[in-house]
C-alpha positions as CSV (number, residue, x, y, z in Angstrom):
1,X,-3.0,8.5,10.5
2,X,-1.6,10.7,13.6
3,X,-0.6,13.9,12.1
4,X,-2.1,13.8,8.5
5,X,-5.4,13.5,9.9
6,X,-8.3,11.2,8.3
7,X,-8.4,12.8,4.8
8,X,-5.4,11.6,3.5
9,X,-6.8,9.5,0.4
10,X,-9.8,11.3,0.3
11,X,-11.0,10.8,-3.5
12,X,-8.4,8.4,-4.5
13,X,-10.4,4.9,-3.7
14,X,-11.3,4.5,-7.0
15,X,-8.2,5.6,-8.9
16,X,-6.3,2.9,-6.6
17,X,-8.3,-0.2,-7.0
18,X,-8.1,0.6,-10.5
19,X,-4.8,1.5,-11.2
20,X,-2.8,0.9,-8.5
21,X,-0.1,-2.0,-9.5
22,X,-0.3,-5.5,-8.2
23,X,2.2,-7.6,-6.4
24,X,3.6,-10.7,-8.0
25,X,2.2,-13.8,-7.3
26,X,6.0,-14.3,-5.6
27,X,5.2,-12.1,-2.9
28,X,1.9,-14.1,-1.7
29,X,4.3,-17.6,-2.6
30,X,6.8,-16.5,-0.4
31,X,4.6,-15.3,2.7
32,X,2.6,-18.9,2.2
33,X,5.9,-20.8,3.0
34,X,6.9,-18.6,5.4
35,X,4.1,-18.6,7.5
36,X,2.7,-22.5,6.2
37,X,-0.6,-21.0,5.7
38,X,-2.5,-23.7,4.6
39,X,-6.3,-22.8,5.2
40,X,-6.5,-22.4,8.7
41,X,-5.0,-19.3,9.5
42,X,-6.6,-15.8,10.5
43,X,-4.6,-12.9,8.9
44,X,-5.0,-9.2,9.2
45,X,-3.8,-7.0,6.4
46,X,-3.7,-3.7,8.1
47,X,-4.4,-0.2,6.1
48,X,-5.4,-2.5,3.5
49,X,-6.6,0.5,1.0
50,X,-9.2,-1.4,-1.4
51,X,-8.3,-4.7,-0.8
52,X,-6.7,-6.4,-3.6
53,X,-4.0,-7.8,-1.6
54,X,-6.3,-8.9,1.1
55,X,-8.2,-10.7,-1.2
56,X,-5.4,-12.4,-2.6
57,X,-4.7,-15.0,0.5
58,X,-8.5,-15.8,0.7
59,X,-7.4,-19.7,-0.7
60,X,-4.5,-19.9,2.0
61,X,-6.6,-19.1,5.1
62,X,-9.8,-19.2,7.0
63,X,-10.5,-15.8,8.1
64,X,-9.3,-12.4,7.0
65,X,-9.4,-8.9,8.1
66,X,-8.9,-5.9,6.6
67,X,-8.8,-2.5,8.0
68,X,-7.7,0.9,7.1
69,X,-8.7,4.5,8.7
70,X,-10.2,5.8,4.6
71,X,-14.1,5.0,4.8
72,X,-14.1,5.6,1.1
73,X,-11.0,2.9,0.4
74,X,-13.2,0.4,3.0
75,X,-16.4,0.7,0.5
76,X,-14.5,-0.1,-2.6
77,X,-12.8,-3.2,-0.6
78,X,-16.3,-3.9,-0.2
79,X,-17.6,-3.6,-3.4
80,X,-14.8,-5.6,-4.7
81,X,-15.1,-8.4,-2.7
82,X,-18.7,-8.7,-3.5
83,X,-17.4,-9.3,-7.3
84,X,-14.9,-11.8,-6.7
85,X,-17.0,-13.4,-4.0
86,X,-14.3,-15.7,-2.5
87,X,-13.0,-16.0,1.1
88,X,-14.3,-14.9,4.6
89,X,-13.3,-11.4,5.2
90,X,-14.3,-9.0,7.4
91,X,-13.8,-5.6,6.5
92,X,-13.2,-2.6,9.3
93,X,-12.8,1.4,8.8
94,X,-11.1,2.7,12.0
95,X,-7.6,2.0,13.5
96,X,-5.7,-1.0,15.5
97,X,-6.1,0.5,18.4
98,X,-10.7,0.6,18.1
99,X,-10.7,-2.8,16.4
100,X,-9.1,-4.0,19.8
101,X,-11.4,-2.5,21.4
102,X,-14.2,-4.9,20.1
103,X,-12.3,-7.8,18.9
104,X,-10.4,-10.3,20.9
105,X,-9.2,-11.9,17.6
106,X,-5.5,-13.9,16.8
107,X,-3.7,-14.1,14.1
108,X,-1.0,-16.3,12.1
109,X,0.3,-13.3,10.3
110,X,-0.5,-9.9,9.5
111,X,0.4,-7.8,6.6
112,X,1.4,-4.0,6.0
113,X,1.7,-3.3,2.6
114,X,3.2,0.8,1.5
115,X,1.1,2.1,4.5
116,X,3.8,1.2,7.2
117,X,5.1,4.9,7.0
118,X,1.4,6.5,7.6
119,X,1.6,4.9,11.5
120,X,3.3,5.4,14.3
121,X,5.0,2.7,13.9
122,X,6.6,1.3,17.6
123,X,2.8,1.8,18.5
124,X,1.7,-0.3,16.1
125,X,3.7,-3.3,16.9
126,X,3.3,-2.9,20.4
127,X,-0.1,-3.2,19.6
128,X,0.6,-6.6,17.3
129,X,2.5,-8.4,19.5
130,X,0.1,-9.5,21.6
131,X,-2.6,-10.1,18.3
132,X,-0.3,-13.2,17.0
133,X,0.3,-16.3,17.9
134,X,3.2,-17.9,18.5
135,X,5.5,-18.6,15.1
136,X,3.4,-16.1,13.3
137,X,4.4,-12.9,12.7
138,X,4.3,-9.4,10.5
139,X,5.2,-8.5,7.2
140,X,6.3,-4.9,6.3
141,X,5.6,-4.8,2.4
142,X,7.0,-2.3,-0.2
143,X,8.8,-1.1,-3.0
144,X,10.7,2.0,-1.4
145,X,14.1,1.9,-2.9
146,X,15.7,5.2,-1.9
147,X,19.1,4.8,-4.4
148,X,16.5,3.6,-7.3
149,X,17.3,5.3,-10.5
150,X,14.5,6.7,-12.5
151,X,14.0,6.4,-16.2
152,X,14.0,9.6,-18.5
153,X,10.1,9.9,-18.7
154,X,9.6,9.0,-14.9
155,X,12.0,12.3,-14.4
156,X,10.1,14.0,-16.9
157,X,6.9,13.1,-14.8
158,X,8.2,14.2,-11.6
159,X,9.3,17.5,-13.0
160,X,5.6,18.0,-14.4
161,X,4.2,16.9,-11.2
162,X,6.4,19.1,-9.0
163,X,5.7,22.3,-11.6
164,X,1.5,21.6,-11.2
165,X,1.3,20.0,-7.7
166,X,4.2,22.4,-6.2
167,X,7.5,21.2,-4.3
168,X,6.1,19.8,-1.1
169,X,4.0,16.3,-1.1
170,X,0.6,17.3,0.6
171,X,-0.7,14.7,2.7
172,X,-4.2,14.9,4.3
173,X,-3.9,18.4,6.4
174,X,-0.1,18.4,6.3
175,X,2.8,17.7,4.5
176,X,4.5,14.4,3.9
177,X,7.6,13.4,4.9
178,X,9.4,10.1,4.6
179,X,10.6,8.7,8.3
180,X,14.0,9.3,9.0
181,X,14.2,6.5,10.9
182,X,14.0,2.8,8.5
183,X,11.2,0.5,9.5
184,X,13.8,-2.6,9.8
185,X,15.3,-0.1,12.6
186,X,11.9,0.7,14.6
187,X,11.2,-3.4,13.6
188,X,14.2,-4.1,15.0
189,X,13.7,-2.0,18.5
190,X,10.2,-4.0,18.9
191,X,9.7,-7.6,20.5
192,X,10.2,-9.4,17.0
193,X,12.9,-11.2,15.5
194,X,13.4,-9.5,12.1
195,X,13.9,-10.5,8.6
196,X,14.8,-8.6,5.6
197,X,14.0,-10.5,2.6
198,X,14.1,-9.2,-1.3
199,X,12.1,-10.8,-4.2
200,X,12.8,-11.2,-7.6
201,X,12.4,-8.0,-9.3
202,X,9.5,-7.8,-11.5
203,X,8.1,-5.1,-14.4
204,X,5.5,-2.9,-14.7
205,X,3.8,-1.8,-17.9
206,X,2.5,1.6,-17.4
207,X,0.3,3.3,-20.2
208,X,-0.6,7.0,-20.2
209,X,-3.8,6.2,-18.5
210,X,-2.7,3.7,-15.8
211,X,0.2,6.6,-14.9
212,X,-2.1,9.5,-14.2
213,X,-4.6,6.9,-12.3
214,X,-1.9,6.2,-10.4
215,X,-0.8,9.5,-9.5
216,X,-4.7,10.0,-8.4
217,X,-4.7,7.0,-6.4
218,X,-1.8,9.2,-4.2
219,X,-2.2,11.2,-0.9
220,X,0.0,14.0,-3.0
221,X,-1.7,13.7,-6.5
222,X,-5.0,13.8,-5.6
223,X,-7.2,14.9,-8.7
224,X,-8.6,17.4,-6.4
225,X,-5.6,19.4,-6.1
226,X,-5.8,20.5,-9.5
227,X,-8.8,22.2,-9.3
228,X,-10.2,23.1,-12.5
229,X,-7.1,22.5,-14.2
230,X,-7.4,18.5,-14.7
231,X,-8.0,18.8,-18.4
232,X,-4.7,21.1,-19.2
233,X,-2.4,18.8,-16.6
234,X,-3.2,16.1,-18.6
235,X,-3.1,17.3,-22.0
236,X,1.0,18.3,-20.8
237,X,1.5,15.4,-19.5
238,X,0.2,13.2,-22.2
239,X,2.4,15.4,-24.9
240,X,5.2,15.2,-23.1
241,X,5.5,11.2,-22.1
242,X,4.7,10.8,-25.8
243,X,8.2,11.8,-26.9
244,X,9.4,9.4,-24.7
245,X,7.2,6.2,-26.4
246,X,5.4,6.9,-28.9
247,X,2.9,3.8,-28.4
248,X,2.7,5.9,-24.8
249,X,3.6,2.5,-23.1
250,X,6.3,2.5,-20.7
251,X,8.2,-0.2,-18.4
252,X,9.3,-0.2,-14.9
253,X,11.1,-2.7,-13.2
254,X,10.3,-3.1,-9.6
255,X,11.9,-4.5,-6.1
256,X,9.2,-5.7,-3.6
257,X,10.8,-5.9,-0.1
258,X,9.5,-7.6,2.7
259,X,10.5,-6.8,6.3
260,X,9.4,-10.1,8.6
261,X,8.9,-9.7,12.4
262,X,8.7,-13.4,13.8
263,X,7.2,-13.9,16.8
């Protein structure tokens, strides 16, 4: 987590296994055919938050693991797995750079899904390279689209967000900033062969609930910013995205991107 420090998503494990969106089954379709994964593969889904990705390729390989830096996102990965109670995965809280230190394990592929930008990122696939075998590889998964334009009530959110949460995105015990440099630039400066790839769109259906569980699930709108003012954000928030539907359902539609670095 370099400069944000290790309380980044402090609070927000359960808001994100709950209301955090899923990827399309596309996404784990097209990294199965990529990679041929078949049931014998290990694959490492690093800063894998709560899991539900992770869990996902359990049928397609023999051995996962997960691993993120948040203890709290760690326990919930956990807990979940315990419900679903499918595939062998092994579940670590710490960095790369400690599970090498007691691991010696390789892998087919490994995944970073929206947690690419928390790392220092050359590090990190300096510290891959040698982790996967030959024809495997890493996949850089997210839905950052920079030009994307948003929908009346999602600038009506950000407005509401920026007037209770204030201007600058806090992140752990700084501020966040998106990289200035583009991961398929730093992917491209490493020792893979890169990929860009971009799936079918697909849509989100938000409800008023599912939107303010997701803005908890955030290192910026964490519930604990607010204080003892949780109950009035709401109450504005839910007024005001009612003008925009009044069922209070709303639709996104959604670009996953996936940045390959063959091996």
């Amino acid at each position: 987590m370099n400069k944000y420090g290790t309380d980044v998503f402090k609070g927000a494990a359960s808001y994100y296994s709950r209301y955090r969106p899923m990827y399309p089954s596309s996404l784990i379709r097209f990294l199965v055919e990529e990679f041929a994964l078949n049931g014998e593969q290990n694959l490492l889904d690093l800063g894998c938050g709560t899991g539900q990705l992770t869990i996902r390729f359990s049928d397609w390989t023999n051995k996962i693991v997960g691993i993120d830096t948040e203890p709290e996102m760690i326990n919930e990965a956990r807990r979940l797995h315990q419900q679903v109670r499918i595939g062998q995965i092994k579940w670590f809280n710490g960095t790369l750079e400690h599970y090498k230190e007691s691991h010696n394990d390789q892998f087919s592929l490994v995944t970073i899904a929206k947690a690419f930008h928390w790392m220092d990122r050359a590090r990190v696939l300096e510290e891959l390279y040698d982790l996967i075998d030959e024809g495997g590889g890493v996949a850089i998964i997210d839905n950052y689209d920079p030009n994307k334009s948003l929908k009346p009530w999602q600038k009506n959110l950000s407005e509401l967000i920026e007037k209770w949460y204030g201007k600058e995105r806090r992140a752990g015990k700084s501020t966040y900033n998106h990289p200035v440099i583009s991961h398929e630039e730093v992917l491209s400066n490493s020792k893979f062969e890169v990929e860009i790839h971009t799936l079918p769109t697909y849509e989100i259906n938000w409800t008023i609930e599912s939107i303010l569980g997701n803005l908890y699930s955030t290192s910026y709108g964490a519930r604990r910013f607010l204080g003892n003012k949780v109950e009035e954000f709401e109450k504005e928030v839910k007024q005001s995205l009612l003008e925009f539907s009044s069922s209070g359902e709303f639709r996104e539609t959604v670009n996953v991107s996936v940045k390959l670095g063959r091996k």
